[in-house]
N, C-alpha and C positions, 0 to 999 in steps of 0.2 A: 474535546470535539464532541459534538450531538451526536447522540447514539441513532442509528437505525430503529433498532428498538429493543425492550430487555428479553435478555439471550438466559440461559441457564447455564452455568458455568461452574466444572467441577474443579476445583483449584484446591493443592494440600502444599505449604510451604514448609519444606524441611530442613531443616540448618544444619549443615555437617558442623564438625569440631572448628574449634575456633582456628582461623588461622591469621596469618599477615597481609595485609592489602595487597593486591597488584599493583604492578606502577601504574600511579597517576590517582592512587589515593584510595580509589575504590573498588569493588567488590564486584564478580559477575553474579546476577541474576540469569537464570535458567528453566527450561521448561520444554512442554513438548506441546503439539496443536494437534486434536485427529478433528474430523468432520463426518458429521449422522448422516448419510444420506439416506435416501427412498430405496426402497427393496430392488435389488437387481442393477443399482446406476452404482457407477465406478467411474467418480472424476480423476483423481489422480491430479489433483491444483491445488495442495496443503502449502503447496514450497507459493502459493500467490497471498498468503497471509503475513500480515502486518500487525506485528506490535510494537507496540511503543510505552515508555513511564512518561504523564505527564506530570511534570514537577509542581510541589506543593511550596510552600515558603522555607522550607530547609532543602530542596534542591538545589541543585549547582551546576552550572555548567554553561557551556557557549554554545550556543543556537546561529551561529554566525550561517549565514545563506550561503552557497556552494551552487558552481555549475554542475548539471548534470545531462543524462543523454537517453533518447530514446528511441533507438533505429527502425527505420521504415524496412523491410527486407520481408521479402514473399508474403506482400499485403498482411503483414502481423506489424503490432510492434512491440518491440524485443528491447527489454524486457516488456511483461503486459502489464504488470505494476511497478511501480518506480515511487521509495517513499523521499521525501527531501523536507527540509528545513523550509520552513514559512520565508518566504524571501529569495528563495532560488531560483534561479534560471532552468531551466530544461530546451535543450535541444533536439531537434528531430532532423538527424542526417538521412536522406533517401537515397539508397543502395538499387530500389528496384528499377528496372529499367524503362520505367513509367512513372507519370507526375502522380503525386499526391495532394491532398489538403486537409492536414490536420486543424481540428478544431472543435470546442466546447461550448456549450450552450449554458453550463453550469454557473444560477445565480449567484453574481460577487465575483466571478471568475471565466465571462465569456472573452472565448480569443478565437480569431480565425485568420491563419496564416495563411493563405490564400494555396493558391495552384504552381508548385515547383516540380523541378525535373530533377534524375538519378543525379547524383555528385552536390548539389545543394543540401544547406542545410538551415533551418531557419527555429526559430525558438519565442519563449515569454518565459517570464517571471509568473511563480505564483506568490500574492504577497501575504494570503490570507489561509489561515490555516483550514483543513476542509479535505474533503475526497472532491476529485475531480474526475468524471467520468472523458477520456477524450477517446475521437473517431475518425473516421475517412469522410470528406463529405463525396470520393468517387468510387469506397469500397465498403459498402454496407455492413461487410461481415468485421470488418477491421474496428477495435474495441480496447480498449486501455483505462489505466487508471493511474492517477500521482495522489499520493496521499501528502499532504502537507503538512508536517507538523509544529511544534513548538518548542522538543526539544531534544538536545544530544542522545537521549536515549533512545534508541529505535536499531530494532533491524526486522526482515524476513527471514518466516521461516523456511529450515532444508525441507529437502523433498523427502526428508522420513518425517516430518513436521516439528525434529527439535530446532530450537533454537538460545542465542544466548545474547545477552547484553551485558559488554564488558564496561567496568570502570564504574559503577554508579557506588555515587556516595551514599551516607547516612543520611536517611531523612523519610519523609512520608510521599507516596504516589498514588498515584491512579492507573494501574493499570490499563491497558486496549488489548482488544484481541480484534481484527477487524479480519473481514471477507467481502469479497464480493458478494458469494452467493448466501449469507446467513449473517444473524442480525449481529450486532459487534457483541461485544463481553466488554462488561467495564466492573471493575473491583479496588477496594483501596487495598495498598501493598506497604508494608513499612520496615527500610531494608535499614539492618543493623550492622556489628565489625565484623561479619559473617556472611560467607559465598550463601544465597536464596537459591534452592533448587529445587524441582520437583513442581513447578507448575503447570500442570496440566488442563487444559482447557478441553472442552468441546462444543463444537458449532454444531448448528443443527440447521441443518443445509435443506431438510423434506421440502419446506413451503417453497424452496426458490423455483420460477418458473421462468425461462428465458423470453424476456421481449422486445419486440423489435422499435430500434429509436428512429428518431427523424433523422433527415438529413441537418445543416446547417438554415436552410430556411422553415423548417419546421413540416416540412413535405416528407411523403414518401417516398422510398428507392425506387427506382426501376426493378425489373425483374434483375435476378440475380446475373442470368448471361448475359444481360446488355450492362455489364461495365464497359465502362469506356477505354479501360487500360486493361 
């Protein structure tokens, strides 16, 4: 995946003592995510960080595409990031008691599911791998992301920023560290008969400034109190 842009990342891989695979052959990789912010700001969005191995030519594994979900409820959507296999479906069931209109303007990947009401639920494929920023076209503040990726290896990090990926075989990777608000982290990684722990990363979140998108026709919102729902 194309980096945002290059990030400084402090990463120490430490091997504990040899042990025996997990089932299913491979070994967890682990680590932790903190974030630099600016003096005085306390986001508290570690647990919205994605990482993922992208696999090199001794990689293994099934990238098969999966349904997935991402509910519309008190003009959020829940979750705000959602990572999925290149090829997925993602749904967007509406809970609120008002129509919605999800939809993206992101190059290789515009969709726009029109205007539906509470109890619908309607969806797309992404087939290309990529971050997708998606939105309301009737609630300006409403903001999301699908990160798409390429392969079995991936999860989110906890909300204390560890996180872990179970099962990865021997071979060579490329790490991600991805955020919204700070540029990704990319490193080559190369996991042996032995659990990887102790990857620590940090984002450096200062430069991010929050900006306001368009709507679906490329226009501006209205004022914020005149939503329509």
């Amino acid at each position: 995946m194309r980096s945002m842009s290059i990030a400084a990342l402090m990463v120490s891989a430490v091997s504990v003592a040899a042990q025996q695979p997990v089932a299913g052959g491979g070994m967890p990789v682990s680590g932790r995510v903190t974030i630099l912010e600016k003096p005085g700001s306390v986001a508290g969005d570690v647990g919205s960080t994605v990482i993922f191995l992208e696999t090199g030519s001794s990689g293994k594994g099934s990238t098969e595409a999966a349904n997935a979900q991402i509910i519309l409820q008190s003009k959020q959507f829940v979750p705000r990031v959602r990572i999925v296999t290149a090829g997925s479906r993602v749904d967007f069931p509406n809970q609120d008691p008002f129509r919605h209109n999800v939809f993206s303007n992101t190059p290789g990947g515009t969709f726009d599911l029109g205007l539906y009401p509470r109890g619908v639920a309607r969806g797309t494929s992404f087939r290309r791998a990529g971050v997708y920023p998606i939105f309301c076209n009737i609630h300006s503040r409403m903001t999301g992301f699908i990160v798409a990726v390429t392969t079995p290896y991936h999860t989110q990090a906890q909300a204390d920023g560890s996180w872990t990926i179970t099962n990865v075989p021997a071979g060579t990777y490329t790490l991600h560290v991805w955020h919204e608000r700070a540029p990704e982290v990319v490193r080559e990684l190369v996991v042996a008969g032995e659990p990887v722990t102790g990857l620590d990363a940090e984002l450096d979140a200062r430069g991010w400034r929050p900006q306001a998108h368009k709507n679906k026709f490329g226009k501006d919102y209205p004022p914020i109190e005149r939503d329509r729902y």
